[in-house]
C-alpha positions as CSV (number, residue, x, y, z in Angstrom):
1,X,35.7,37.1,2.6
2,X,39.2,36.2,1.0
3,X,37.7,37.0,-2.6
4,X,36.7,40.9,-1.4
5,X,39.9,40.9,0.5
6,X,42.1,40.3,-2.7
7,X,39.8,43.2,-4.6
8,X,40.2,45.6,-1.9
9,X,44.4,44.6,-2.6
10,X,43.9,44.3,-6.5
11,X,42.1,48.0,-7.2
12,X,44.8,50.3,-5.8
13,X,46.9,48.7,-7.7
14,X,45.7,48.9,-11.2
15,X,44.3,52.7,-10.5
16,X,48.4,52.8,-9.6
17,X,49.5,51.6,-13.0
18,X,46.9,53.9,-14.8
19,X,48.2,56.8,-13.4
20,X,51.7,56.0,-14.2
21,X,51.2,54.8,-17.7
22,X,49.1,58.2,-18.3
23,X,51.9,60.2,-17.0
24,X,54.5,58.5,-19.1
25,X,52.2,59.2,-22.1
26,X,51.7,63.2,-20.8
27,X,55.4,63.4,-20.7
28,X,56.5,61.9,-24.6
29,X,53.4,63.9,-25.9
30,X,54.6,67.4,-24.3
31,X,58.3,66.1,-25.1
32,X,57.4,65.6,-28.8
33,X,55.4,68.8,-29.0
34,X,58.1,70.3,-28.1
35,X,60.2,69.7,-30.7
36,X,58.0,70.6,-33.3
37,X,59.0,74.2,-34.4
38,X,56.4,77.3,-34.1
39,X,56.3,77.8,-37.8
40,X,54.6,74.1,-37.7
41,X,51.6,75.3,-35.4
42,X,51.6,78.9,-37.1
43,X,51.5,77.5,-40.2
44,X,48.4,75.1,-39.0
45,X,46.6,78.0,-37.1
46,X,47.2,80.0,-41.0
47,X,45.8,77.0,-42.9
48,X,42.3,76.7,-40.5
49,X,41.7,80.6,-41.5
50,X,42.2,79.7,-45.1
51,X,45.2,82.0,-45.1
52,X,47.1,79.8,-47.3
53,X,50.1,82.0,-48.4
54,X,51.0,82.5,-44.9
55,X,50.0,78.6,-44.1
56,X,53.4,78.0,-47.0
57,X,56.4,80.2,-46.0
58,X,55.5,78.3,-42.5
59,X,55.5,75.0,-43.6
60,X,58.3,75.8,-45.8
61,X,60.5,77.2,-43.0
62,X,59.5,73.8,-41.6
63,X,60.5,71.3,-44.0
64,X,63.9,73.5,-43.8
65,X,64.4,72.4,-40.1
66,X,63.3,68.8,-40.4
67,X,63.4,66.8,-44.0
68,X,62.1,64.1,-42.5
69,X,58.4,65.5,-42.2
70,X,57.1,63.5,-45.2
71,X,53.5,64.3,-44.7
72,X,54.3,68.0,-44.1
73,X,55.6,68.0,-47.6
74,X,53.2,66.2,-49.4
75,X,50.1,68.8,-47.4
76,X,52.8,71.3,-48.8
77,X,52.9,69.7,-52.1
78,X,48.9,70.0,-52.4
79,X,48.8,73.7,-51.5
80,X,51.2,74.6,-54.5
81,X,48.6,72.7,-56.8
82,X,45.7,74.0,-55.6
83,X,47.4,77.5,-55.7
84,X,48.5,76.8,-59.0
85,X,52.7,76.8,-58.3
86,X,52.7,73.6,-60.5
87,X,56.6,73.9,-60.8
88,X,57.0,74.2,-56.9
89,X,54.7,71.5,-56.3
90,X,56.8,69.5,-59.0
91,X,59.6,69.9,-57.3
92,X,58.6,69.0,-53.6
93,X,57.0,65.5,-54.8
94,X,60.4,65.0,-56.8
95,X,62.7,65.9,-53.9
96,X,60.4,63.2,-52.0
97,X,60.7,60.5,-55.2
98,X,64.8,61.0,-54.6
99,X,65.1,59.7,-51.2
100,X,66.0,56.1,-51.3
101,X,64.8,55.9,-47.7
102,X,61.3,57.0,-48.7
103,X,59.0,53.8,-47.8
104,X,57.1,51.9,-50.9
105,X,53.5,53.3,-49.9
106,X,54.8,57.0,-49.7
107,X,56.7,56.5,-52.9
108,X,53.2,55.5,-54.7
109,X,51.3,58.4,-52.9
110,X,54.6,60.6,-54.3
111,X,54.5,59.4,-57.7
112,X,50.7,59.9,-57.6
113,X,50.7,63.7,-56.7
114,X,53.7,64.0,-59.2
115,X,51.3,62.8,-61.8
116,X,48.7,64.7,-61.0
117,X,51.0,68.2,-60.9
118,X,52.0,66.9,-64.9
119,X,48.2,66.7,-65.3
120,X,47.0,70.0,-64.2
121,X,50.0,71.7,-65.5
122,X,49.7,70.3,-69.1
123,X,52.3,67.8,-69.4
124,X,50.2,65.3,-70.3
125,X,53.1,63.1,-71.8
126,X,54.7,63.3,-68.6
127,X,51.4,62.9,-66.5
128,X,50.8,59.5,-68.6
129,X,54.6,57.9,-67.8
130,X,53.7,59.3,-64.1
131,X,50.4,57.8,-63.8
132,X,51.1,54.3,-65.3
133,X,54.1,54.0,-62.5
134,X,50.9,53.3,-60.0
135,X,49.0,51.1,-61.8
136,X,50.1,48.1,-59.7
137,X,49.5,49.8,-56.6
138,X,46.8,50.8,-54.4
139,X,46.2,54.1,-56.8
140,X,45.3,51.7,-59.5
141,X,41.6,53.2,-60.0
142,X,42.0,56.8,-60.0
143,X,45.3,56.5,-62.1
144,X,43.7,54.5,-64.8
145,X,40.7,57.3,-64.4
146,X,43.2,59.8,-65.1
147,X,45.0,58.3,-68.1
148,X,41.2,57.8,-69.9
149,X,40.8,61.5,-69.2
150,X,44.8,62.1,-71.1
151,X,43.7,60.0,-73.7
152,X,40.2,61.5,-74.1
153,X,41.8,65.5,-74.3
154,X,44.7,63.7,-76.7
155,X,41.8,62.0,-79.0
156,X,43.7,58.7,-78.5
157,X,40.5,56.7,-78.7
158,X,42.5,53.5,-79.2
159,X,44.7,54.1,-76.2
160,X,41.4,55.2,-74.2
161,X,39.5,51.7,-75.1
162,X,42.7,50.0,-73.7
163,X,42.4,51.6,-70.6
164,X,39.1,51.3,-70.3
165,X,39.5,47.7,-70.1
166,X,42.5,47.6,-67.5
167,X,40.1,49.8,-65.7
168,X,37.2,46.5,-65.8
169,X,40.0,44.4,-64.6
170,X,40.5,46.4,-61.5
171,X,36.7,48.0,-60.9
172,X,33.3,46.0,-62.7
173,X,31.6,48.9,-63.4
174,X,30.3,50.3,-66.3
175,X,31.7,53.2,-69.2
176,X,29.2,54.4,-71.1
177,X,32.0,56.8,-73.0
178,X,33.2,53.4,-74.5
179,X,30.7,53.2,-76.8
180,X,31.7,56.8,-78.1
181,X,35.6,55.6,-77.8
182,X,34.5,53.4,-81.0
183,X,31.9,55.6,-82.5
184,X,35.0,58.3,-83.0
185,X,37.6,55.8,-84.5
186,X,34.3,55.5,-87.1
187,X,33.8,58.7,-87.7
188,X,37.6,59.4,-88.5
189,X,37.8,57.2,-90.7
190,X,34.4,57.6,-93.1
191,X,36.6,61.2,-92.6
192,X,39.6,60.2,-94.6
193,X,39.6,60.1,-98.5
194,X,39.2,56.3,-99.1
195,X,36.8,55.2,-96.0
196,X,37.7,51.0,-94.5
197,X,34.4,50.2,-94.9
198,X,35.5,46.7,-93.2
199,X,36.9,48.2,-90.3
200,X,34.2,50.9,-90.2
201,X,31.8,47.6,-90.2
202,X,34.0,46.3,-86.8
203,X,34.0,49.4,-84.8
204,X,30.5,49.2,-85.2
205,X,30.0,46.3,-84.3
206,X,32.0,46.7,-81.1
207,X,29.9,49.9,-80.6
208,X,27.1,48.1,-80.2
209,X,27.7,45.6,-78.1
210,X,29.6,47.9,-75.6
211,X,25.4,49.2,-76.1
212,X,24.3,46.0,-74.9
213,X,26.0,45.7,-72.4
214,X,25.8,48.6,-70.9
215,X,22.1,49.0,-71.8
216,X,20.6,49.3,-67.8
217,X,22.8,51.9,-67.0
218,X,22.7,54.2,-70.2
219,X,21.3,57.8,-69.1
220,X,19.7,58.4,-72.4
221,X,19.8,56.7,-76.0
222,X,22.3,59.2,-77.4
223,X,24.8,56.2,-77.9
224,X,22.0,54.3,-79.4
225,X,21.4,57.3,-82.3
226,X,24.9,57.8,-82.7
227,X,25.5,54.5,-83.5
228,X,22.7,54.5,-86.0
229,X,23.9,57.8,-87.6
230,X,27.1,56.6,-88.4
231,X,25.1,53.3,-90.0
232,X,23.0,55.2,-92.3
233,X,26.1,57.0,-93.5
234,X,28.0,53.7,-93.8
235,X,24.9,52.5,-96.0
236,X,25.4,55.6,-97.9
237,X,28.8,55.2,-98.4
238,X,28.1,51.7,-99.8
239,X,25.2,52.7,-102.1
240,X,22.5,51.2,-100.1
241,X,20.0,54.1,-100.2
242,X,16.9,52.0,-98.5
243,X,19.1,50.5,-95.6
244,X,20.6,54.1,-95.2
245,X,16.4,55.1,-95.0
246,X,15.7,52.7,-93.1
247,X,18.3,54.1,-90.1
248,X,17.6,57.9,-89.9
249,X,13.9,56.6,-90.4
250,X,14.2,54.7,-87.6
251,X,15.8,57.4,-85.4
252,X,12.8,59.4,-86.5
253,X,10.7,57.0,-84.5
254,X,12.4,56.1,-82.0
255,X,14.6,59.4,-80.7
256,X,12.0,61.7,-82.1
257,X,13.9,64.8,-80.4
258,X,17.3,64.0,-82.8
259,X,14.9,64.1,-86.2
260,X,16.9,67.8,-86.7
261,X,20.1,66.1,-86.6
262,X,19.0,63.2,-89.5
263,X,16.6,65.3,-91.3
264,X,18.8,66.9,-94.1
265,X,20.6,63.4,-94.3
266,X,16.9,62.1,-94.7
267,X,15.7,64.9,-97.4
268,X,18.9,64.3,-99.7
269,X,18.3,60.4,-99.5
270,X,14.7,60.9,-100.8
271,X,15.8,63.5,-103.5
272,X,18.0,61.0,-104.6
273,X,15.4,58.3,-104.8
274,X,13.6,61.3,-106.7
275,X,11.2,61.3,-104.0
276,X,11.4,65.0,-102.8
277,X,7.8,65.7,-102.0
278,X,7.3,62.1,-99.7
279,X,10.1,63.4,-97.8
280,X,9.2,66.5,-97.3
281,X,5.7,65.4,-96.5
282,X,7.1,63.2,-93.9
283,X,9.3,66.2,-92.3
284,X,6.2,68.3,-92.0
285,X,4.4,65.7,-89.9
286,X,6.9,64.6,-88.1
287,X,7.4,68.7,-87.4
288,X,3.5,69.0,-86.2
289,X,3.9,66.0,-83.6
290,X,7.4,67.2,-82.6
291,X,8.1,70.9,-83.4
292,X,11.7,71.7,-83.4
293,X,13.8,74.7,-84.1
294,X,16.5,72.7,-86.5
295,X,13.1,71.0,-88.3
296,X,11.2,73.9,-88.9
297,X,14.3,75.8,-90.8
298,X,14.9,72.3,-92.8
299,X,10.6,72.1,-93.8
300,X,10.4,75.8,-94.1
301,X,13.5,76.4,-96.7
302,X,12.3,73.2,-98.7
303,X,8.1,73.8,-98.5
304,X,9.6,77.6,-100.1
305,X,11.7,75.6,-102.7
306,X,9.2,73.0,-103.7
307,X,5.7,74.8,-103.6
308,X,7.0,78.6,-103.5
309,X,6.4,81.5,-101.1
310,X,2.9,81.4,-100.7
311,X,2.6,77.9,-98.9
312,X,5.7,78.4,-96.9
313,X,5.2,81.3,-95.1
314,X,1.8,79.9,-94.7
315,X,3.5,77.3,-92.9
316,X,5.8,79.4,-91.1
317,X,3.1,81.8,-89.8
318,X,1.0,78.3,-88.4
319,X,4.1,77.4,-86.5
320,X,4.8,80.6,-85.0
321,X,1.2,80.8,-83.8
322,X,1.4,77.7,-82.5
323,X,5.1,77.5,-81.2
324,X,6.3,81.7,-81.0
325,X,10.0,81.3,-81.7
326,X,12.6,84.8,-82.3
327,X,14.7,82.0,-84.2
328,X,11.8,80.9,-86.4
329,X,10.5,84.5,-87.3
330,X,14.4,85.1,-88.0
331,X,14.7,82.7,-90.4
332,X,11.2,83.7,-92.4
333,X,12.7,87.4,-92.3
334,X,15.7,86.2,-93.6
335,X,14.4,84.1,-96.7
336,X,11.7,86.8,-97.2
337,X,14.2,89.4,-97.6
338,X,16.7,87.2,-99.9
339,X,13.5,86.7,-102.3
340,X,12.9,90.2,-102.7
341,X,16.4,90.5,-103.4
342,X,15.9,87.8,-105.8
343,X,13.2,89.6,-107.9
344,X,10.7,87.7,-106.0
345,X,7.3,89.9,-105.2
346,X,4.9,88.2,-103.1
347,X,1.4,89.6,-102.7
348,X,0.5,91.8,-100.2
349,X,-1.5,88.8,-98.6
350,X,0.8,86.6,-98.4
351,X,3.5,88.5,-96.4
352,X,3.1,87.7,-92.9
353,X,3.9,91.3,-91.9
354,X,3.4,93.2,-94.4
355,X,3.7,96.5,-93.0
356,X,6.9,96.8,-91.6
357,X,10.1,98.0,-92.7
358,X,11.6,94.1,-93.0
359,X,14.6,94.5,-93.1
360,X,15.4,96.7,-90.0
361,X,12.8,94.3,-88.3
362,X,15.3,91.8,-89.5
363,X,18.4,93.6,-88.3
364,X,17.1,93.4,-85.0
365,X,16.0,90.3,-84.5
366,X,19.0,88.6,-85.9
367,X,20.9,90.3,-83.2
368,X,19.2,89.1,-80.0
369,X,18.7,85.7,-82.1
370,X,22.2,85.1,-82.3
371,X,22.6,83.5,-78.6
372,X,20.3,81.3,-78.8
373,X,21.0,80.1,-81.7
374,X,23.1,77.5,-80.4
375,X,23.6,74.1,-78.3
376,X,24.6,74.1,-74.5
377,X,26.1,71.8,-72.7
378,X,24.3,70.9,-70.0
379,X,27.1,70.4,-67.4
380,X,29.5,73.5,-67.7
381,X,27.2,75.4,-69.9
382,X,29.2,76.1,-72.9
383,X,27.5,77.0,-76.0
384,X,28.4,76.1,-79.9
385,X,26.8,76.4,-83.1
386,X,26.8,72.8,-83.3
387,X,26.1,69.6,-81.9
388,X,28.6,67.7,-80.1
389,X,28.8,64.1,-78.8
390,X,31.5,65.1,-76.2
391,X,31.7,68.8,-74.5
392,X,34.9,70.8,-75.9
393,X,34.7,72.7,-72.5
394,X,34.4,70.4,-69.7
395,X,34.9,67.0,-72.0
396,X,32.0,65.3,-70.6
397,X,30.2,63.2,-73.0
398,X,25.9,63.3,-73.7
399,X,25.7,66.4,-72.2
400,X,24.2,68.2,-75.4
401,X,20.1,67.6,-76.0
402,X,19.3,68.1,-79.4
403,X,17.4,71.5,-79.0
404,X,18.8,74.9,-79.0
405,X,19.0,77.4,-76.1
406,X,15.3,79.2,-77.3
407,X,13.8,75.7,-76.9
408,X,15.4,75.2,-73.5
């Protein structure tokens, strides 16, 4: 009976200090709300209805009345990005860096927006200096992220591999790009008048075992036939005409769908051997167990130089039957028409239209032909005439496939 007794004294008490402690809360809430200023709530109420114009003079007239609102001004901060006021935005984050009061993780969060508002605006000197301020701090991962990005637009490859490897420090996880960072230092210099072939030989090198490493995660084997590009023309630049074979014959059979990319590379190494007609032979066979657009132009042009009209547009008119292409029927117009310009008179059976007015038909088809006539990328869709390893629109890398837009 004492134990109930001292419950029936003990809940009055604590349903006593409840209400008291949730009145004392009630009170400092409405007391802080309060003194918060209209704009602040107007400004809120403007930035749920997306009105973000009228959501800034109100948080502006806000940071007026109370400087100490730190994460008013970095939301205000992010609406000047995002509307693309760079210089206001600049200039809030700055005014934030300059307070000697600011705490350590608002002055990293600072210097990270101030880094990204040098980034979208441009400055990518600045955005660099900004971004490697917070590289010890908790915005380690997308900073490092961001300065591979600077370094990718700048073509820094150098500075990019470095990063990439602070970034494995921080984050194990793989970048397939790496391979490409090396693949590029290659490429400029077999560019430059008197090649390194010993440091063309070590970027390689270091190409391919970033491949190995990063084998499981690879989303095609892109890397693996660049690599193997730039090997055949390292052979070539060294004389070795069979090991330079060897490689674009080997991409042949293994990357089948890149054989238009290696295929003139392969041609000239055969004519050189003074083996013109085994290489086209193996072109044409390659062609009728993987058609491509880029193939049939390369077969087509060299059947008409090595055997003459007749068995070329032979071959031409097989390949359209079997694989109808406005680019392919293009290109026969087109060589059709510069041999009759040539003096060249085919026979009546021979043409594969012979009854039409070519070179209007010609005229025509060229101009729808011209659009797809090209490579897309497959992330931001921009077209070029030629293939590239790494998107000049969007910058993302492997994006390309090795067909044009008809094929596609």
């Amino acid at each position: 009976m004492d134990y109930e007794a001292w419950w029936l004294i003990l809940i009055p008490i604590l349903f006593g200090l409840g209400w008291i402690a949730a009145r004392v809360d009630v009170r400092q809430m409405m007391s802080e709300t309060r003194q918060l200023p209209d704009s602040y709530f107007k400004g809120l109420n403007f930035l749920l209805n997306e009105d973000h114009d009228k959501a800034i003079d109100a948080f502006v007239e806000v940071a007026k009345l109370d400087t100490e609102t730190i994460e008013l001004h970095f939301a205000l901060g992010s609406l000047f990005r995002r509307r693309g006021e760079i210089e206001r935005a600049i200039r809030v984050h700055q005014s934030l860096l300059s307070r000697a009061d600011l705490p350590k993780n608002d002055r990293d969060h600072a210097q990270h927006e101030l880094a990204q508002d040098f980034f979208k605006a441009g400055m990518f000197d600045r955005a660099e200096e900004a971004y490697k301020a917070v590289l010890d701090s908790s915005y380690a991962v997308p900073a490092n992220r961001a300065l591979i990005r600077i370094y990718e637009a700048e073509h820094d490859w150098p500075k990019a591999i470095e990063a990439v490897r602070h970034l494995h420090t921080i984050l194990d996880e793989p970048i397939p790009q790496l391979i490409h960072y090396h693949c590029e230092l290659v490429q400029q210099s077999m560019q430059s008048k008197q090649p390194d072939v010993n440091y063309i030989n070590e970027e390689l090198k270091k190409a391919e075992q970033a491949l190995l490493k990063q084998q499981g995660e690879l989303r095609s084997n892109a890397a693996a036939v660049r690599i193997a590009i730039l090997r055949s023309k390292l052979m070539k630049i060294q004389g070795d005409s069979l090991a330079e074979r060897k490689y674009l014959e080997g991409i042949m059979a293994n990357a089948p769908e890149y054989a238009g990319l290696v295929a003139a590379d392969l041609l000239a190494n055969y004519k050189t051997g003074q083996q013109a007609e085994a290489g086209l032979d193996l072109l044409k066979q390659h062609y009728l167990n993987h058609p491509s657009l880029d193939l049939f132009k390369i077969v087509f042009s060299e059947l008409r130089a090595q055997q003459g009209a007749a068995p070329a547009w032979h071959f031409a008119s097989e390949s359209l039957r079997l694989h109808p292409s406005l680019l392919g029927l293009d290109k026969l117009l087109e060589v059709e028409l510069k041999a009759a310009a040539d003096g060249e008179k085919p026979n009546a059976s021979d043409r594969v239209l012979p009854d039409v007015e070519l070179s209007l038909l010609h005229k025509m088809i060229h101009k729808h032909t011209q659009r797809l006539d090209r490579y897309s990328c497959s992330s931001c869709g921009f077209e070029a005439r030629v293939f590239y390893w790494q998107c000049p629109g969007c910058n993302m890398w492997e994006t390309y496939q090795p067909k044009k837009l008809e094929e596609m």
